[in-house]
N, C-alpha and C positions, 0 to 999 in steps of 0.2 A: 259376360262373354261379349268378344269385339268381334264382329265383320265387316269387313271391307270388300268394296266390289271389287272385282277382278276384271283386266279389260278382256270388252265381249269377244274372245275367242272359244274355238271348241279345243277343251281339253279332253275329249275321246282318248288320245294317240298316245298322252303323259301318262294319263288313267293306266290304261293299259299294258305300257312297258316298266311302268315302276309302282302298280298296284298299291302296297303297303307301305309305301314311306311318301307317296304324291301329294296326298292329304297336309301331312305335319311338314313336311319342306319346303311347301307355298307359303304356308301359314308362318312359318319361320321367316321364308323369304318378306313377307311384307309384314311381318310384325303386328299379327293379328293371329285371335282363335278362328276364324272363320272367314268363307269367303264366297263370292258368286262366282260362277263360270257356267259354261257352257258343257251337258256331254253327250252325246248323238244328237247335238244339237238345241237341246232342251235345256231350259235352263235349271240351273242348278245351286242348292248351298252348300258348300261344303265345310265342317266342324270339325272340332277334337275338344279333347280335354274332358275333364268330370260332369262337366256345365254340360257338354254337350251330349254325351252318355246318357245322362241323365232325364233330358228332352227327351231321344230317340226311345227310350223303355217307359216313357209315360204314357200308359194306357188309355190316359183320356184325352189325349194328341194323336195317338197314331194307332189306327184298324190293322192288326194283324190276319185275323181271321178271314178266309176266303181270298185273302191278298198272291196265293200261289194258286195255280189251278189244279182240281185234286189229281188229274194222272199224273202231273210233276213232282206234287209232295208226295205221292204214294211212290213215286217211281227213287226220287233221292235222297227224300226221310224216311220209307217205310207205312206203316200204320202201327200205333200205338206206342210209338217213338216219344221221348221228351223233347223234340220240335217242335214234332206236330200236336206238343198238348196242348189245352184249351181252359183259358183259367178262369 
């Protein structure tokens, strides 16, 4: 998997008017799987592809659990939902 930096702007505004395709169009655009930016300011990597899928659902990389706050997942997953299971 490539990343490349992207120069330091906030991509907030991109983000948000083209949600599902911003990600893979950049990455297109500069001829890399992945990339840095900016979004509400923070910084950011942004990925695709199987390589990166695959990072993102490794469990011994990234804390799911308590990462929403319960009135929200009860409020958008419900309770006893397969979101909100616990593995």
């Amino acid at each position: 998997m490539t990343a490349r930096h992207q120069p330091p702007h906030d991509a907030t505004l991109a983000l948000v008017t083209d949600p599902y395709r911003f990600i893979s169009k950049q990455c297109i655009r500069i001829g890399a799987d992945g990339f840095e930016t900016h979004v509400l300011f923070k910084d950011t990597i942004c990925l695709k592809g199987p390589e990166a899928a695959a990072l993102f659902y490794d469990v011994d990389r990234f804390k799911r659990e308590g990462a929403m706050p319960s009135p929200i997942r009860k409020t958008l997953l419900g309770e006893g939902g397969v979101q909100g299971a616990r593995r």
